[in-house]
C-alpha positions in Angstrom: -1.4 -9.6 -3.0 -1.5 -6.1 -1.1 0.5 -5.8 1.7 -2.6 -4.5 3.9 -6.0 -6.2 4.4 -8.0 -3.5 2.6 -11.2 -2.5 3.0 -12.2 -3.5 -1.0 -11.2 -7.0 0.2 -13.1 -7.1 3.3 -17.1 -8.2 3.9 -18.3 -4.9 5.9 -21.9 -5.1 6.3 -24.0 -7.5 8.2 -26.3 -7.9 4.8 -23.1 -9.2 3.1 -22.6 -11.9 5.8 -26.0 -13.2 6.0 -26.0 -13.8 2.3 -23.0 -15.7 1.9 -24.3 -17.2 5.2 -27.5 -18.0 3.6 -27.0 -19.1 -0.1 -23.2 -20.0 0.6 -21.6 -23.4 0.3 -20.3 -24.5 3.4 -16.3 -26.8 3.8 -15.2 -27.8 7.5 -11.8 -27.9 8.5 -9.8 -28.6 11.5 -8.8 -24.9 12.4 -11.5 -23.0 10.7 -15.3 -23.3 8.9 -15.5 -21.3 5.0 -18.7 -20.7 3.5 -18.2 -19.5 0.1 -20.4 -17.5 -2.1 -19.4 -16.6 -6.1 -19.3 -12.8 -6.6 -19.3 -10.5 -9.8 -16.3 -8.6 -8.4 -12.9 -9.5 -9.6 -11.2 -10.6 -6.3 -11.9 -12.3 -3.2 -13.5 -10.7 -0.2 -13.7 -12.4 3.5 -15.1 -11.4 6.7 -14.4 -13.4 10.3 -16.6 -14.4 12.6 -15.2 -15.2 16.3 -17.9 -16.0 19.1 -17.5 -15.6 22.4 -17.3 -19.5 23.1 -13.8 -18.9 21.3 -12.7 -17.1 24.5 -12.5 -13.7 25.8 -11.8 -10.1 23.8 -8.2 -11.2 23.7 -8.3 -14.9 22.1 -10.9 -13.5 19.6 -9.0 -10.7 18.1 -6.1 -13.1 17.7 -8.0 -15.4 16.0 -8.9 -12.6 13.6 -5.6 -11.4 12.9 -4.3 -14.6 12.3 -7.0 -15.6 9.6 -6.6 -11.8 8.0 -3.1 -12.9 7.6 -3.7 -16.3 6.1 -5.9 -14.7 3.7 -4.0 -11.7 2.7 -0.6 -14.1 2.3 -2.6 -16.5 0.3 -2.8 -16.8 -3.6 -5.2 -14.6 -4.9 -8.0 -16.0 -7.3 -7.4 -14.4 -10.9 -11.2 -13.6 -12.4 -9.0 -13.1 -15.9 -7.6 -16.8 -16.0 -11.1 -18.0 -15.1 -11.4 -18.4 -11.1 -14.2 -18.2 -9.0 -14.0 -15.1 -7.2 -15.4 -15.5 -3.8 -17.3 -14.0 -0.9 -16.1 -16.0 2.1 -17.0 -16.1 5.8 -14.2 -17.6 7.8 -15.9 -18.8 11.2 -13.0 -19.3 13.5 -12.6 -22.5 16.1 -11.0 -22.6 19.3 -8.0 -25.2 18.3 -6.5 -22.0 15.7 -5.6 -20.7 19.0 -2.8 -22.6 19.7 -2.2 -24.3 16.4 1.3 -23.0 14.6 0.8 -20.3 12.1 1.9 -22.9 9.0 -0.5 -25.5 10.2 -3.8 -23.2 10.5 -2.5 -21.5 6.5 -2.5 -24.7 5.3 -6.1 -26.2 6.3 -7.4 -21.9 5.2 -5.8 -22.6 1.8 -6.8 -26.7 1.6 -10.2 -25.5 2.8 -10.7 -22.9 0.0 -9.6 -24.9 -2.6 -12.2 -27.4 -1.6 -15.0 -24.5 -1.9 -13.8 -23.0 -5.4 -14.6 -26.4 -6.3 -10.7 -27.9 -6.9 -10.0 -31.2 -4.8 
């Protein structure tokens, strides 16, 4: 995957959020909450969402560098070998904070699989 977060891989527009929102399928996991929509594009696209109940300006812009990172290091889904590209809100909780780096990638990547529908 690119070594940026770029803005083709990025959910911009507060339209784009309330519809995966809205019609999205929703997985719970200890660090983070996905909701997942299928798109026609040929890649993945997330946005973040950190309230202020996750702390102050500081502890939220963490939190969304560190999920940017999870997703960006992650295995992309390949639309050519058949795998549901997705639209995906990552709503961040308060225990990714402190949680090591390895430990939050791990539930991002368990928790995804779980909403392309792989167990």
């Amino acid at each position: 995957m690119s070594l940026k977060f770029t803005a083709d891989a990025r959910l911009r527009s507060r339209h784009e959020f309330i519809a995966v929102q809205e019609g999205g399928r929703r997985v719970a996991a200890r660090y983070v909450t996905l909701l997942g929509l299928p798109n026609s594009l040929k890649r993945d696209r997330m946005g973040v969402v950190a309230s202020r109940r996750l702390g102050g300006a500081v502890e939220r812009n963490r939190a969304k560098r560190r999920l940017r990172e999870v997703f960006r290091r992650g295995p992309a889904a390949d639309a050519r070998q058949g795998d549901r590209t997705l639209d995906v809100v990552a709503i961040a909780r308060r225990e990714l904070l402190d949680a090591p780096f390895a430990a939050v990638e791990a539930d991002f990547q368990h928790a995804l699989r779980r909403l392309r529908g792989a167990r």
